[in-house]
FIKOLTI-512661 format. One line per field, with one value per residue: x, y, z of N, C-alpha, C in turn. Coordinates in steps of 0.001 Angstrom, whole numbers, plus 500000, padded with zeros to 6 digits. Each point is the difference from the previous one (the first is absolute). Layout:
% residues N
n_X = c(X  ...);
n_Y = c(Y  ...);
n_Z = c(Z  ...);
ca_X = c(X  ...);
ca_Y = c(Y  ...);
ca_Z = c(Z  ...);
c_X = c(X  ...);
c_Y = c(Y  ...);
c_Z = c(Z  ...);
END
This chain:
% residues 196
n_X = c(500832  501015  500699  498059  500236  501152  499452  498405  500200  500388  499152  499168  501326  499941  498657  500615  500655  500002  498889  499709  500424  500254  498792  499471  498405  499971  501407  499480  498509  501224  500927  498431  499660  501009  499619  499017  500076  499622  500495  501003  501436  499314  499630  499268  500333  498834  500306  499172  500595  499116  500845  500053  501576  499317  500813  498916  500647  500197  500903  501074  500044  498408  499548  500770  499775  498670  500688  501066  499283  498871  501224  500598  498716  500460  499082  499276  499774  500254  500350  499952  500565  498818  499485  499824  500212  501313  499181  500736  500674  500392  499873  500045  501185  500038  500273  500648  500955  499434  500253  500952  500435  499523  498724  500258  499382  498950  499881  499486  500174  500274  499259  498879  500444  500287  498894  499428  499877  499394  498419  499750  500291  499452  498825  499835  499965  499324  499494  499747  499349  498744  499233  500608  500150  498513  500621  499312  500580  501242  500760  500840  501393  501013  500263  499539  499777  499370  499489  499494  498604  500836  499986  498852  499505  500637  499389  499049  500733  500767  498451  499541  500890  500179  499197  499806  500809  499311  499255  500825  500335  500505  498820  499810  500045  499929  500764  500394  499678  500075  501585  499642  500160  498016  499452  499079  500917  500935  498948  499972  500616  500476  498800  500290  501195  499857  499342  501315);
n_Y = c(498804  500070  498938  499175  500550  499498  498689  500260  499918  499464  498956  500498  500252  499362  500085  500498  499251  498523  501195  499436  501133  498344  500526  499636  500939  500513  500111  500718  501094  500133  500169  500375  501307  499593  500202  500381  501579  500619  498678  500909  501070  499065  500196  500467  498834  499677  499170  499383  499532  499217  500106  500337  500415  501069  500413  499968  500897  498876  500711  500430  500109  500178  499991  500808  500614  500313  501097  500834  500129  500338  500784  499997  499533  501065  499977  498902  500258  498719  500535  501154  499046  499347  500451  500505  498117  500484  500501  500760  500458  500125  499047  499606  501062  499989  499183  499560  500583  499358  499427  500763  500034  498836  500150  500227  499262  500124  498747  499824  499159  501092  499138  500069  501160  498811  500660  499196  499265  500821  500210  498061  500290  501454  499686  498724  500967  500593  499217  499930  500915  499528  501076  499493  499069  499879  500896  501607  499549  499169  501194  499551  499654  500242  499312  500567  498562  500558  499459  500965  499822  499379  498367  500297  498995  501240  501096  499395  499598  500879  500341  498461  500532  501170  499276  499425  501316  500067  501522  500739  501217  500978  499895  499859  501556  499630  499447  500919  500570  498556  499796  498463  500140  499626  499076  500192  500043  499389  499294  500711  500165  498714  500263  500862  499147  499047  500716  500219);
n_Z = c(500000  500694  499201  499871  501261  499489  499220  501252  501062  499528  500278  500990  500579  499842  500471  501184  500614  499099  500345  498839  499610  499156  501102  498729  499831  498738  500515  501128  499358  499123  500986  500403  498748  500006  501918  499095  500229  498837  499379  500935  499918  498804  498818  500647  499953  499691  500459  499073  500532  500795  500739  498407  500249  500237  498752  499453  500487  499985  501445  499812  500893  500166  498821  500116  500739  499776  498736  501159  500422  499198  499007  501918  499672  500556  498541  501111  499116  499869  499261  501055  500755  499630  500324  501147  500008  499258  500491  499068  500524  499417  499090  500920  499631  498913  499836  500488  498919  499579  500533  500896  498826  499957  499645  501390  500151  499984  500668  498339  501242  500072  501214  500387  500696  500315  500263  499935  499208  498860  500807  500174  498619  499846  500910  499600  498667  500519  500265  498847  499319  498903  500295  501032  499751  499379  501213  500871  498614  500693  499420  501282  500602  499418  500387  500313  499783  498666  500709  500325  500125  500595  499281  500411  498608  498742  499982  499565  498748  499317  500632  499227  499339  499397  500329  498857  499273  498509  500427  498940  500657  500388  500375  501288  499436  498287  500436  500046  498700  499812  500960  500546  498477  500179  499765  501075  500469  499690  499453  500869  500267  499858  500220  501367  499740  499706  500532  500847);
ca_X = c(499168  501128  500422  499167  499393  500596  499912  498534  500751  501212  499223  499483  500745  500442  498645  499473  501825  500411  499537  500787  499841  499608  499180  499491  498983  499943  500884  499293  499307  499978  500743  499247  498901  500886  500213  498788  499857  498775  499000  499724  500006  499110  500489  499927  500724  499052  499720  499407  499684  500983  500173  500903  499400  500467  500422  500297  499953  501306  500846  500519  501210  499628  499544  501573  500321  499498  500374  501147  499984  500096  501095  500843  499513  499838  498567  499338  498679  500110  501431  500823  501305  500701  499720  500862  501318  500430  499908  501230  499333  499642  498580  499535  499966  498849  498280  499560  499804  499574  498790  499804  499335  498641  499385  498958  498490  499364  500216  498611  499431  499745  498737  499587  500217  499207  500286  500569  501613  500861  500195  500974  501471  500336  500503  501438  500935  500457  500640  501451  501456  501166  500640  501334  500982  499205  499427  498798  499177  500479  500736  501281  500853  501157  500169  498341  498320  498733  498560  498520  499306  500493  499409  499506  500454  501442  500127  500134  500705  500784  500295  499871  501138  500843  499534  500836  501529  499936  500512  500479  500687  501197  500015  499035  498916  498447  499352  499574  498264  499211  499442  498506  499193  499316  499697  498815  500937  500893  498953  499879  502030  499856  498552  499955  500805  499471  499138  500644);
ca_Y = c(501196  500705  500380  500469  500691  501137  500335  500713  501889  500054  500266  501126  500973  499819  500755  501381  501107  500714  499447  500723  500958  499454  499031  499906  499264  499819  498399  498931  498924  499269  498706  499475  499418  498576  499276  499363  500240  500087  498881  499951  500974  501053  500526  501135  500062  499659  498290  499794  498594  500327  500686  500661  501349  501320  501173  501412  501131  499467  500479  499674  499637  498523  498781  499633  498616  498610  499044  499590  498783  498144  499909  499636  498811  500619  500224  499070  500371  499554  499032  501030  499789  499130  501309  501163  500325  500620  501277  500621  501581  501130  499116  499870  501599  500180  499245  500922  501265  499931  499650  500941  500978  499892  500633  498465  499826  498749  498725  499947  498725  500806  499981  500988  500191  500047  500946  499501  499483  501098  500961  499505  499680  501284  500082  499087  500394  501090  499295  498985  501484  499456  500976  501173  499513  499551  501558  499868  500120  498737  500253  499596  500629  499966  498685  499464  499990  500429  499697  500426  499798  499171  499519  499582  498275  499799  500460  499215  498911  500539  500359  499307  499230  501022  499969  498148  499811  498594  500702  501378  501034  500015  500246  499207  500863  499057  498448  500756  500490  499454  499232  499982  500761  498950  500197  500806  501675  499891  499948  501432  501094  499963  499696  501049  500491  499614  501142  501099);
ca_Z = c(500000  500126  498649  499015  500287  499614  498173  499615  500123  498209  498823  500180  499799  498481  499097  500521  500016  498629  498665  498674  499634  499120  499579  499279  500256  498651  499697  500812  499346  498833  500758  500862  498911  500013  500367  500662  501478  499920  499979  501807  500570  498936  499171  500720  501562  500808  499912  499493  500464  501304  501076  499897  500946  498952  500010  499578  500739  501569  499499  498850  501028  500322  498750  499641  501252  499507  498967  500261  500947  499310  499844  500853  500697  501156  500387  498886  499488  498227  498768  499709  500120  498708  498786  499943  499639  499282  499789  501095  500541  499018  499591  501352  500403  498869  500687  501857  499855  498992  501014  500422  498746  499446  500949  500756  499914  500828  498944  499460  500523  501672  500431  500434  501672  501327  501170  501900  500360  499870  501371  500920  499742  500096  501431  500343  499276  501206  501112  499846  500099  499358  498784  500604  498934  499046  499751  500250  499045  499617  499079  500195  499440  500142  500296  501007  498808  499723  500270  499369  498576  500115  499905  501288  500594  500434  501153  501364  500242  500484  501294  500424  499564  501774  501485  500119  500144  499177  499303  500943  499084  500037  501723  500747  500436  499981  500478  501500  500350  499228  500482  500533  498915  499125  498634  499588  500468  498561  499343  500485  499914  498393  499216  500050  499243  498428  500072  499340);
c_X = c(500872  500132  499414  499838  501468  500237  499001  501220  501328  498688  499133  501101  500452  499147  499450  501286  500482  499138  500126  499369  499393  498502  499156  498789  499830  500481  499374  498813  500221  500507  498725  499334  501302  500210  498642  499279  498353  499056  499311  498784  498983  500998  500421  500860  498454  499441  498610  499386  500705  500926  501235  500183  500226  501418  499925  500426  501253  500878  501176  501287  499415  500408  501678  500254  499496  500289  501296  499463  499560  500677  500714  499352  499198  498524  499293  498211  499684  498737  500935  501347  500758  499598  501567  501774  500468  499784  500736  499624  499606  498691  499036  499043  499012  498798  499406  499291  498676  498258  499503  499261  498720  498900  498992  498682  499532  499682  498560  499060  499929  498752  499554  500611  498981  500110  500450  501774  500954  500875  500975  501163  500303  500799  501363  501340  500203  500433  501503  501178  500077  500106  501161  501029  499518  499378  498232  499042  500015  500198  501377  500809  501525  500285  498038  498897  499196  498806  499195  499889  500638  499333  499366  500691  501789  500412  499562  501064  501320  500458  499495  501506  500731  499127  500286  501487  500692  500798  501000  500210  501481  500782  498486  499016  498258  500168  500200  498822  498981  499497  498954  498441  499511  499657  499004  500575  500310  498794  499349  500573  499431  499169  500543  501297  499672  498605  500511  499904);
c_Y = c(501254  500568  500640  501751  501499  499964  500595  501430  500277  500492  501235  500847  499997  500527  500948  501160  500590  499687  500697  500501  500429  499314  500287  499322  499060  498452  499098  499708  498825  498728  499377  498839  499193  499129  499648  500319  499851  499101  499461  501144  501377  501125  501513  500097  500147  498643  499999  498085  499789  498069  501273  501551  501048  500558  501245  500960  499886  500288  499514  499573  498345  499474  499636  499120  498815  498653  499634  498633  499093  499722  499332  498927  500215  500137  499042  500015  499505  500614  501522  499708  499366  501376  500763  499679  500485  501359  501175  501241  500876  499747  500351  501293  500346  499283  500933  501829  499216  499875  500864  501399  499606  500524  498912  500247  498462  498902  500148  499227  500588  500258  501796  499599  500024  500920  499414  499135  501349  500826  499364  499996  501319  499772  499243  500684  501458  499450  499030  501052  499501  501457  500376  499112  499837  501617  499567  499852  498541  499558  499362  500983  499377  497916  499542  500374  500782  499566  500301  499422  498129  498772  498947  498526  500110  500896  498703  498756  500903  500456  499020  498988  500898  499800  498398  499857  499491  501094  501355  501096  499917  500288  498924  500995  499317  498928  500531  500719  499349  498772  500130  500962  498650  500256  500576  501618  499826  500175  501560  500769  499585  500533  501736  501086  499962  500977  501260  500298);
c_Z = c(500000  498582  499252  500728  499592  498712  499813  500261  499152  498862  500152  499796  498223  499058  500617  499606  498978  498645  498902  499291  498219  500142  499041  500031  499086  499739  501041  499293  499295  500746  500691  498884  499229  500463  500369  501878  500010  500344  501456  500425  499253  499165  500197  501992  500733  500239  500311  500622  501423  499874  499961  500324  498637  500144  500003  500502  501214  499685  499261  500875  500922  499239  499898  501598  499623  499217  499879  501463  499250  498876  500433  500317  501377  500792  498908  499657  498595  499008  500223  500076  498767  498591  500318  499522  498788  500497  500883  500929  498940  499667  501601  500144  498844  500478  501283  499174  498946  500935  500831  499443  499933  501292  500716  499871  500684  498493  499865  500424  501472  499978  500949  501435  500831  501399  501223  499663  499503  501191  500860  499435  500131  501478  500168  499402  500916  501209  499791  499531  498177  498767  500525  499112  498533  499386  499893  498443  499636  498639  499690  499724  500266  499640  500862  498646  500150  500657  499464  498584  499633  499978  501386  500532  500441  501804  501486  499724  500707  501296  501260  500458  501105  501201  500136  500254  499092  498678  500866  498658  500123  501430  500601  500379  500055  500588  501982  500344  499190  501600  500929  499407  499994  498998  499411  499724  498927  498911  499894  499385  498174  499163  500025  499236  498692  499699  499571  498986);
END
């Protein structure tokens, strides 16, 4: 755990510290619609089928942690690990800018909000502090996901996974305020981000 836990902080430092100055949105479309991102993640970086999550709109410094961890092996979520090899930083850095460019929106299969789990996930998401890292629009920023507008089934696997331990970021922040979260909570929080 030791080890994996200073190639996640090599690798965050490696896509926050120095990033380059070459990113190209442009070379990132064409590298996505090559490598087939779409057929997941919707043509538009809005996924379109769950359980897959959106791009659109994340920042451009996540999506590069991201795809340098399942690059490194580091973060397992198939088939991304086995997608992302070959692909170098540069390539990495276009994509991330390429995605980030596009504009988020909610997946065409987003049902109407329900008022009452809305309200309980409003409440649980003030109480859990989570715009203070997710910012109060849950927009993301820096290396911390987009939420909002986000696809509901993926929001509860994800944060079903940081309160299991099964998943992390680049730090144990979510799987510290996820724990002792049920599932009816989790089911909550979700229905109510994905509202955004």
């Amino acid at each position: 755990m030791i080890l994996r836990d200073a190639v996640v902080a090599a690798a965050l430092a490696a896509a926050v510290a120095f990033p380059s100055a070459a990113q190209d949105a442009a070379q990132g479309a064409a590298l996505a619609e090559a490598r087939g991102c779409g057929s997941c993640h919707g043509a538009k970086g809005i996924a379109e089928q769950p359980p897959m999550p959106s791009l659109a709109g994340q920042p451009a410094e996540f999506v590069t942690l991201q795809m340098i961890l399942f690059r490194e092996r580091l973060r397992d979520a198939p088939p991304m690990p086995d997608l992302a090899q070959g692909l170098e930083d540069g390539q990495i850095e276009d994509l991330a800018a390429h995605f980030a460019a596009l504009p988020p929106g909610p997946p065409p299969d987003r049902g109407e909000a329900d008022a009452g789990r809305a309200g309980e996930g409003a409440a649980l998401s003030q109480r859990m502090n989570c715009g203070v890292c997710h910012l109060p629009t849950y927009a993301g920023r820096a290396q911390i996901p987009r939420v909002a507008g986000q696809r509901e089934e993926y929001l509860v696997h994800a944060l079903t996974q940081y309160r299991e331990g099964t998943r992390r970021g680049s730090d144990t922040n979510m799987n510290a305020v996820m724990y002792g979260v049920t599932d009816a909570q989790i089911a909550a929080l979700a229905h109510y981000l994905a509202q955004r």
